[in-house]
Backbone as a chain_set.jsonl record, in Angstrom:
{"seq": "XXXXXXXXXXXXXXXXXXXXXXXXXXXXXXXXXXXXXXXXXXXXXXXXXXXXXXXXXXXXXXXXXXXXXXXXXXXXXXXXXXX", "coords": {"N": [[-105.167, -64.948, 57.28], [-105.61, -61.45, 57.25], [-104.905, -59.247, 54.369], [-102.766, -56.707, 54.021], [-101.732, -54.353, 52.636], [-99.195, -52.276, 51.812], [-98.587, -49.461, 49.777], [-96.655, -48.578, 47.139], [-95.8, -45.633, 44.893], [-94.547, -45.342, 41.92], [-93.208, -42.213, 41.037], [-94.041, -40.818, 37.698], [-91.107, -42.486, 36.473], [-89.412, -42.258, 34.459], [-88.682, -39.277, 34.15], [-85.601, -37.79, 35.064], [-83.835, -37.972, 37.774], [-85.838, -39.389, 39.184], [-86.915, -42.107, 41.294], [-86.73, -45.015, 39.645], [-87.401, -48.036, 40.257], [-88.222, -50.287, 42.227], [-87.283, -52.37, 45.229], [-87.972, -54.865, 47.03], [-87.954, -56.571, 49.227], [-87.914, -58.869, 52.083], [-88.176, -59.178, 55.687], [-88.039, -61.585, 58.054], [-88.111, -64.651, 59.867], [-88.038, -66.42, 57.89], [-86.134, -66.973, 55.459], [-85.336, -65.246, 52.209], [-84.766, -64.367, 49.037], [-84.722, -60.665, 47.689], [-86.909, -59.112, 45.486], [-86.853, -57.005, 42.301], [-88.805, -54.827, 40.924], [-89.918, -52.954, 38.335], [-91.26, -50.842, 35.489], [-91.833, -51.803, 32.24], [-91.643, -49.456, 29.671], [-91.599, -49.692, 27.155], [-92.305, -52.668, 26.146], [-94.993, -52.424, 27.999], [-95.713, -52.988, 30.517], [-95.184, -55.157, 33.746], [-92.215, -55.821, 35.058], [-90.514, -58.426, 36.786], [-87.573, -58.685, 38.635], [-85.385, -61.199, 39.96], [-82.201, -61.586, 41.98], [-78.564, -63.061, 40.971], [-76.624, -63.325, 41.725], [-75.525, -63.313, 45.396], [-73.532, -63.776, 47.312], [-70.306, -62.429, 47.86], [-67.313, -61.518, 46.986], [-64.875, -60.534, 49.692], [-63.538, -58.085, 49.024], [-64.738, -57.018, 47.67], [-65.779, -54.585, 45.502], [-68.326, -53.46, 44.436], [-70.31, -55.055, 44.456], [-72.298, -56.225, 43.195], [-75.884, -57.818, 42.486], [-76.696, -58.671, 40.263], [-78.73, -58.857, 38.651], [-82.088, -61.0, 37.191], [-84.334, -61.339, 34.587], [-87.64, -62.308, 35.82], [-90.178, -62.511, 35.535], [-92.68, -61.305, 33.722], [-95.246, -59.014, 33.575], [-98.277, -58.258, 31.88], [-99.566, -55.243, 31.124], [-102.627, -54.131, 32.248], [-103.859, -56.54, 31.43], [-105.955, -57.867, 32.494], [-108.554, -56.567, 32.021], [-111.542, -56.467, 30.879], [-112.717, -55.485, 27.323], [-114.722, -52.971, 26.575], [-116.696, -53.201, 24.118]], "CA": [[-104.521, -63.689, 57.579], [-106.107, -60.647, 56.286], [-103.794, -58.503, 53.889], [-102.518, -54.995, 55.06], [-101.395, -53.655, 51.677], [-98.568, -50.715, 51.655], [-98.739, -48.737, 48.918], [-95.701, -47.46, 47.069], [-96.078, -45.116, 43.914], [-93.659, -44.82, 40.904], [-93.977, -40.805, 40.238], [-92.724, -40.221, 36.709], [-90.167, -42.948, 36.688], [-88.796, -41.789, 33.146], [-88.259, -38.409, 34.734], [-84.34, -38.146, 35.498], [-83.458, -38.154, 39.038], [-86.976, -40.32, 39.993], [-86.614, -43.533, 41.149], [-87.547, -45.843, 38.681], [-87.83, -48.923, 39.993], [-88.591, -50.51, 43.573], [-86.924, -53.274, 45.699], [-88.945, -55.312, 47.747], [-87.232, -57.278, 50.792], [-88.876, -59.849, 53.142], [-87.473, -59.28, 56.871], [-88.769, -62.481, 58.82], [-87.215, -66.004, 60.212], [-88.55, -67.212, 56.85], [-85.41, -66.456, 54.408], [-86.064, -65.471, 50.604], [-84.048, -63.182, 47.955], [-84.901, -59.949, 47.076], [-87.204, -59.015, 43.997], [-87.08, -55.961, 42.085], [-90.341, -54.491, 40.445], [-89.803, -51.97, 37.574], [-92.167, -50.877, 34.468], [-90.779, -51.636, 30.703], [-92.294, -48.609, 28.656], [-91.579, -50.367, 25.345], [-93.686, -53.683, 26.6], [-96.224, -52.09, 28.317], [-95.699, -54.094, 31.69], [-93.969, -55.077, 34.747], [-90.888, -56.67, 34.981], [-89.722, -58.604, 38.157], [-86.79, -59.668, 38.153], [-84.175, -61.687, 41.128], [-80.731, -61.821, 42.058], [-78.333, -64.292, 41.055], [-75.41, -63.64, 42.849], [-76.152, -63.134, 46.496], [-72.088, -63.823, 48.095], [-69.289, -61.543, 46.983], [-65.089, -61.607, 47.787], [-64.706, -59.635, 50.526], [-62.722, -56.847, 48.312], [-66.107, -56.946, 46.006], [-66.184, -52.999, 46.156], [-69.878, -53.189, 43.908], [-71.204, -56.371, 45.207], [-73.682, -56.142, 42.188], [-76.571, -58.715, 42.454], [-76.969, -59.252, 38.891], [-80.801, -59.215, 38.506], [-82.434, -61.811, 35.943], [-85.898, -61.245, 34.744], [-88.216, -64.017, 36.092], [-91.927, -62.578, 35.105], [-93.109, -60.074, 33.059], [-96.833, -59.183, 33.71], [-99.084, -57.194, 30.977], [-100.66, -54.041, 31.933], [-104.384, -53.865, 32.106], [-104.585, -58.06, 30.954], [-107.379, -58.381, 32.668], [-109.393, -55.367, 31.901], [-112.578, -56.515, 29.57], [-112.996, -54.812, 26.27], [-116.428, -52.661, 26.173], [-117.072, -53.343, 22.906]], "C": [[-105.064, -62.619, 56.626], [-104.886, -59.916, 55.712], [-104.0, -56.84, 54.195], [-101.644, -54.952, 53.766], [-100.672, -52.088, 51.966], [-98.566, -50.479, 50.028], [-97.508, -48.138, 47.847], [-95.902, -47.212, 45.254], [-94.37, -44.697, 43.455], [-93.78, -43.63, 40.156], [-92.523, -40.503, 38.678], [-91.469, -40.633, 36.451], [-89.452, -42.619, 35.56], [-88.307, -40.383, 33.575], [-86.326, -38.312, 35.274], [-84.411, -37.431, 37.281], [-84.978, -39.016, 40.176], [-86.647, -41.307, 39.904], [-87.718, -44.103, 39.923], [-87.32, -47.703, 38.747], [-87.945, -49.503, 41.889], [-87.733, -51.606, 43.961], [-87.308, -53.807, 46.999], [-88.075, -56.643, 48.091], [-88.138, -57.918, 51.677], [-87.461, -59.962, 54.351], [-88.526, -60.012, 57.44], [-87.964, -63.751, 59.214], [-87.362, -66.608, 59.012], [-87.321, -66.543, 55.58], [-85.719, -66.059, 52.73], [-84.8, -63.997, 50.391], [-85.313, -62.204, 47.795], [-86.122, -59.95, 45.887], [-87.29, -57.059, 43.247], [-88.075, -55.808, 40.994], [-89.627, -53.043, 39.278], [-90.562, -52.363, 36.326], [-91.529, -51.001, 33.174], [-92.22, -50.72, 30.019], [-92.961, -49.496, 27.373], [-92.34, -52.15, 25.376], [-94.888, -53.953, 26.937], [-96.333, -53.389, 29.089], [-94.712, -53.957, 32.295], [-93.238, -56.006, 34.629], [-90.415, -57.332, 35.874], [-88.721, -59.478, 37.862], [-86.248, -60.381, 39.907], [-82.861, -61.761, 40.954], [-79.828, -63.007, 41.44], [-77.157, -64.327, 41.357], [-75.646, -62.648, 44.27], [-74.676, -63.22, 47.454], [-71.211, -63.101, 47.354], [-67.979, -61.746, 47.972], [-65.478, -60.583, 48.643], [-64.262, -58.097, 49.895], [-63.54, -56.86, 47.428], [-66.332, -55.148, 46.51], [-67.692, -52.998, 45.519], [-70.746, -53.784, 44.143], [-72.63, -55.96, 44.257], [-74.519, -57.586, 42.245], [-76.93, -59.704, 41.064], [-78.445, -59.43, 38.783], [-80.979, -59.518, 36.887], [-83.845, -61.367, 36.027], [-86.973, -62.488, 34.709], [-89.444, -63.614, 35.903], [-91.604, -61.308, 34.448], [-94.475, -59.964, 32.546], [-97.236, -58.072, 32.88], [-99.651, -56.221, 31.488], [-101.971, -54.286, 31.445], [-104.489, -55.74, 30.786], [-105.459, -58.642, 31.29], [-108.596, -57.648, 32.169], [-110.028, -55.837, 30.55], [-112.524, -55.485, 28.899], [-114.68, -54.229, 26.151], [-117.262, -53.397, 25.114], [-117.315, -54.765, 22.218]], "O": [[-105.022, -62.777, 55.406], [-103.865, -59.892, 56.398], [-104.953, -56.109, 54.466], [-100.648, -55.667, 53.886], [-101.277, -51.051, 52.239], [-98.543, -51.406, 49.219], [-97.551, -46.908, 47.834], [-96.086, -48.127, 44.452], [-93.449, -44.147, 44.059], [-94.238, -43.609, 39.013], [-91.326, -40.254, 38.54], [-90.595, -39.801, 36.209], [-88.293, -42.81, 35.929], [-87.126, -40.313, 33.236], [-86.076, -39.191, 36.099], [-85.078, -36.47, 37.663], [-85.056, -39.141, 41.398], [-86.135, -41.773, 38.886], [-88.843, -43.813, 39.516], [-87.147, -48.464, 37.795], [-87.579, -48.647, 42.695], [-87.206, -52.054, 42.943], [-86.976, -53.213, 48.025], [-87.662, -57.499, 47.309], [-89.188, -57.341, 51.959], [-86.345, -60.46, 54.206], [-89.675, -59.573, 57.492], [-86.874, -63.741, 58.641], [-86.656, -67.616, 58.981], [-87.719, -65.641, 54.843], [-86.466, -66.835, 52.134], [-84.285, -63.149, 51.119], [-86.491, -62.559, 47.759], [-86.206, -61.044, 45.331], [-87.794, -56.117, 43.859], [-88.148, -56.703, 40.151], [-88.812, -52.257, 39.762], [-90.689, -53.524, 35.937], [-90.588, -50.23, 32.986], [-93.379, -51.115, 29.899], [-94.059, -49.794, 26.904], [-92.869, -52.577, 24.35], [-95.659, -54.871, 26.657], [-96.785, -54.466, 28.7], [-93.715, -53.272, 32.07], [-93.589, -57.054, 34.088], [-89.335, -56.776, 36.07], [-88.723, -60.524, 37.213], [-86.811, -59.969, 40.922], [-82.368, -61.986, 39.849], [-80.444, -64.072, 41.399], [-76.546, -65.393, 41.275], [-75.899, -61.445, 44.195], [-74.801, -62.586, 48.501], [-71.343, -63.133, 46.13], [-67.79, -62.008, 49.16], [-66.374, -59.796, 48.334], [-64.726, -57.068, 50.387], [-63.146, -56.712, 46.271], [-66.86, -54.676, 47.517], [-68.442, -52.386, 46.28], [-71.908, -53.379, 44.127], [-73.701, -55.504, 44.656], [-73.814, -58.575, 42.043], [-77.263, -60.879, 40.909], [-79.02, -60.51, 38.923], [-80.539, -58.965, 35.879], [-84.467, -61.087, 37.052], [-87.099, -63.356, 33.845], [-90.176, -64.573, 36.147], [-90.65, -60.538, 34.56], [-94.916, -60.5, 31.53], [-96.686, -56.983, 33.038], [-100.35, -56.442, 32.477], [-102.257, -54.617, 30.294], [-105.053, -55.872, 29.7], [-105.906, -59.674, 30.791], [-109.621, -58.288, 31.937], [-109.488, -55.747, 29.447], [-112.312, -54.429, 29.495], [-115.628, -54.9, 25.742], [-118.294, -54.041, 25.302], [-117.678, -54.829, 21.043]]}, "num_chains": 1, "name": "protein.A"}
């Protein structure tokens, strides 16, 4: 299967009222959680984390997911050194 890459840009996520962070959903017969994608400044990298509560009481007025962080990838860790 070739890949068909969408695109989505984080403008200025430190900026107040810019989103700052993404949530990336798989709609298919093939079930899966959530992951959310956001940059840590102070790491210098991305962060993905997942849910870990996914059912809520009916009277759950916030139905918060609770997101754990399950990777955290380096910026530019591949990128050879000139020198």
């Amino acid at each position: 299967m070739n890949k068909k890459i969408k695109r989505v840009k984080l403008e200025y996520p430190r900026t107040e009222g810019n989103a700052n962070a993404i949530l990336l959903d798989l709609i298919d017969v093939r079930a899966s959680d959530g992951i959310l994608i956001e940059y840590d400044f102070y790491r210098d990298g991305w962060v993905i984390s997942q849910p870990t509560v996914l059912k809520w009481d009916i009277d759950d007025k916030e139905c918060d997911p609770k997101y754990k962080e399950s990777a955290f990838i380096p910026s530019w860790q591949y990128i050879e050194d000139d020198e």
